[in-house]
C-alpha positions, 0 to 999 in steps of 0.5 A: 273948088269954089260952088259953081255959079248958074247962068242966072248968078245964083249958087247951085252947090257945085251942080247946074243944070249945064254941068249935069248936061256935061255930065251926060254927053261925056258918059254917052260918048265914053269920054273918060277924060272929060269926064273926069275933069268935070268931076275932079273939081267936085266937092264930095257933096256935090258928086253925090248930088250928081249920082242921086240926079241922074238915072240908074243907067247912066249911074251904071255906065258913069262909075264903069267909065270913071272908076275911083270917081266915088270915094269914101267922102262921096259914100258917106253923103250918098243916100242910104238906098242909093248907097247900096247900089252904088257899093254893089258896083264896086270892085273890092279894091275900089271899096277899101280903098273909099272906106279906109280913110273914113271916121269910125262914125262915118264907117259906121253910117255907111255899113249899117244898113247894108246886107251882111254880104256888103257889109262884110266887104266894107269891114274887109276894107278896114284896118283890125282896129278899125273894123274893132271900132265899128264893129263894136259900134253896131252892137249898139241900138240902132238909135243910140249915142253909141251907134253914131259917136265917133272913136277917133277923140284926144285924150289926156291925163287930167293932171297934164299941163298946156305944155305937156298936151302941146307936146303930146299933140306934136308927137307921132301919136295918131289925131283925128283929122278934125277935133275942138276939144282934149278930152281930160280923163282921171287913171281909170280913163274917166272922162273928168272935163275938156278943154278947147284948143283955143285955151290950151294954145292961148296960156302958158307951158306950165298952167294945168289943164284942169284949171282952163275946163269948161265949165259946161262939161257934160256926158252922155251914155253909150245908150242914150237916144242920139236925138237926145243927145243931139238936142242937148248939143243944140240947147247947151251950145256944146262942140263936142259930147263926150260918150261914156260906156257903164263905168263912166270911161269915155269911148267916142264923141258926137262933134256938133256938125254931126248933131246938126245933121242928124237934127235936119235929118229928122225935121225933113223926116217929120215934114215927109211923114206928114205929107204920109209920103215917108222917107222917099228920095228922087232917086227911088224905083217907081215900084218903092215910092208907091208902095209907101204912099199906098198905105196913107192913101188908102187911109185917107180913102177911108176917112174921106168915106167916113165924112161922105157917110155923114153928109149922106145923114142930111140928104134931105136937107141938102135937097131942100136948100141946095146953097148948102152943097156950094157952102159945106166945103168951106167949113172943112176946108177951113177946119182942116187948114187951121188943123195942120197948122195946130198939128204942124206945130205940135209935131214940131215941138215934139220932136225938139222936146218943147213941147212937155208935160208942164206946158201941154195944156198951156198949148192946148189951150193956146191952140183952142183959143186961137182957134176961137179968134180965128173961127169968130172973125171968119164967122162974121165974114162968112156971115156977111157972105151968106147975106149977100149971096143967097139973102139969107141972114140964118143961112149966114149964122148958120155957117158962121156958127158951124166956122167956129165949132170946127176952128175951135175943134181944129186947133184942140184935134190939131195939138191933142191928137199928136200928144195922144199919139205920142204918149202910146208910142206911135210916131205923131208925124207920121199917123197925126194928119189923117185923124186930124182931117177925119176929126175936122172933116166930120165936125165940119159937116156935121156942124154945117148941116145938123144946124141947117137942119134944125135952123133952116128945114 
């Protein structure tokens, strides 16, 4: 079915908020007729958009009430949370028939974070060789190429021609259900080099299939980090990343849709952690997303004392000149803006391995300097400010001074806390924002008010 279309003619991926009102009023009338005719025409990504909109009650009485509604497609794009409870919900018969026709990778994704009791309900559902498969599959790290590949691949001897693989493929030999590449292997199932279906259908029976290689063939280890991997897929433009185990025979594949997926899975992980709100959903208990966010409050409690003791230092100088309580907040405000942007990127450059060893103190310096820039043509505005708010030219370069030492600070604090991080095993998104704000805060007002106090009082 085509995506569904608003009221106001925009594309909502299958799912309005009238269709969700549709939803409802069927569940609570117990029409499973109409209820199944609204979710027959769903794309498997929209069902689960549904199931992770709705609350758990209704969630509860819509899978009783139209049981075969999810299947393995719709547990594959479920969240991993939600997922749980959706599978608890389903009778065995139900699950086996969801998992049976799934990729090895996808059973894979779908069992690994479930309880050993759930899991082995899944595993039940499966075929011996595919349970083989994805049990294999688990004992591999948890972040590793081999945890994610998947088995399902076409292989063929690397001395075949065009027309031998044709007629391999025309065969009752099992395919994958989607595959771009042959995977070309020498007599000890080494992989050698691939070749596109596109070349192998665009040249004769009797050209070998060596002959039409990419040229860009490249492996990956059973261990090696997904992510890495996944960057590479990215970087090299490659369909298709053959895995290889410790003798160089191929295994699996990670195919390049999956790679995309597991890249912004990532990158919105990163933008949760830095707003120290973890990996929360829509569809999480109360009780969950406060615990998570609990942590990082509490932290930011602590730095916004540590910056209210530094303010407590120059009591008496805040006394004397009151402007400079109404003034304080703009310094940090500004150093702790120009902070996220310096670490926003830093993370980000992390994560996508561009930010390195031989670049770093290019960055930094970059980073420093702009923070410079930045911080001189606020100073001046800022002096023009004090001027003529409260008459006083040293008011003004006092905090057109105090502007540039915390932007300059920003944009070092911004890009060096991240690395610092980074290179002691701690994850930057997730701990950078509060040092960044603690750093920027006490620079802020320590700046403001030290040279008030030497300046003014």
């Amino acid at each position: 079915m085509a995506d569904t279309i608003t009221d106001e003619g925009e594309e909502a991926f299958g799912i309005t908020d009238r269709l969700v009102a549709d939803v409802l009023s069927a569940v609570e009338i117990r029409d499973a007729a109409s209820l199944n005719a609204l979710l027959e025409r769903l794309h498997p990504a929209d069902i689960a958009h549904l199931l992770e909109q709705i609350d758990g009650r209704v969630r509860r009485d819509l899978l009783v009430l139209q049981q075969g509604a999810v299947d393995g497609d719709v547990l594959s794009e479920l969240d991993e949370r939600l997922r749980e409870e959706v599978i608890d919900q389903l009778a065995p018969a139900e699950l086996a028939e969801a998992v049976r026709d799934l990729e090895s990778d996808d059973v894979v994704d779908l069992v690994e974070y479930l309880d050993d009791t759930q899991q082995e309900a899944v595993l039940d559902a499966l075929d011996a060789g595919d349970r083989v498969l994805v049990e294999q599959a688990l004992t591999y790290p948890e972040e590793s190429a081999g945890r994610h590949m998947q088995s399902e691949l076409v292989r063929a001897p690397a001395h075949w021609t065009v027309g031998e693989a044709i007629d391999y493929l025309r065969s009752d030999v099992v395919l994958p259900d989607q595959f771009y590449h042959i995977i070309l292997v020498d007599p000890r199932l080494k992989a050698v080099g691939y070749v596109t279906l596109g070349r192998v259908l665009s040249h004769p029976r009797d050209m070998p299939l060596l002959e039409l290689a990419e040229e860009n063939f490249r492996t990956f280890h059973v261990a090696q980090d997904v992510e890495e991997v996944a960057q590479a897929i990215n970087h090299y433009h490659m369909i298709t990343a053959p895995v290889v185990d410790d003798d160089g025979r191929i295994v699996g594949v990670i195919t390049i849709d999956d790679a995309m997926a597991f890249l912004e899975e990532e990158a919105e992980e990163d933008i949760l952690r830095l707003a120290g709100v973890g990996e929360g959903r829509l569809s999480d208990r109360v009780i969950d997303t406060t615990r998570r966010r609990f942590p990082w409050l509490a932290v930011n409690l602590l730095t916004a004392i540590l910056a209210s003791l530094v303010i407590a230092m120059f009591e008496e100088t805040i006394a004397g000149l009151v402007a400079l309580a109404v003034l304080m907040p703009i310094v940090a405000s500004m150093g702790g803006n120009a902070g996220t942007q310096s670490l926003t990127v830093a993370v980000r450059a992390i994560a996508t391995r561009d930010l390195t060893g031989s670049n770093v103190w290019r960055v930094i310096r970059r980073e420093v300097l702009v923070g410079l820039i930045n911080g001189l043509i606020f100073a001046v505005v800022m002096g023009i400010v004090g001027v003529i708010w409260f008459g006083s030219p040293l008011l003004g370069a006092v905090i057109g001074v105090a502007m540039v030492i915390n932007l300059v600070v920003a944009g070092l604090a911004g890009t060096g806390i991240p690395i610092v991080l980074e290179r002691l095993g701690v994850d930057p998104a997730l701990a950078s924002g509060a040092f960044v704000t603690t750093v920027t805060d006490i620079v802020g007002f320590l700046a403001f008010l030290g040279l008030a106090a030497l300046w003014l009082i």
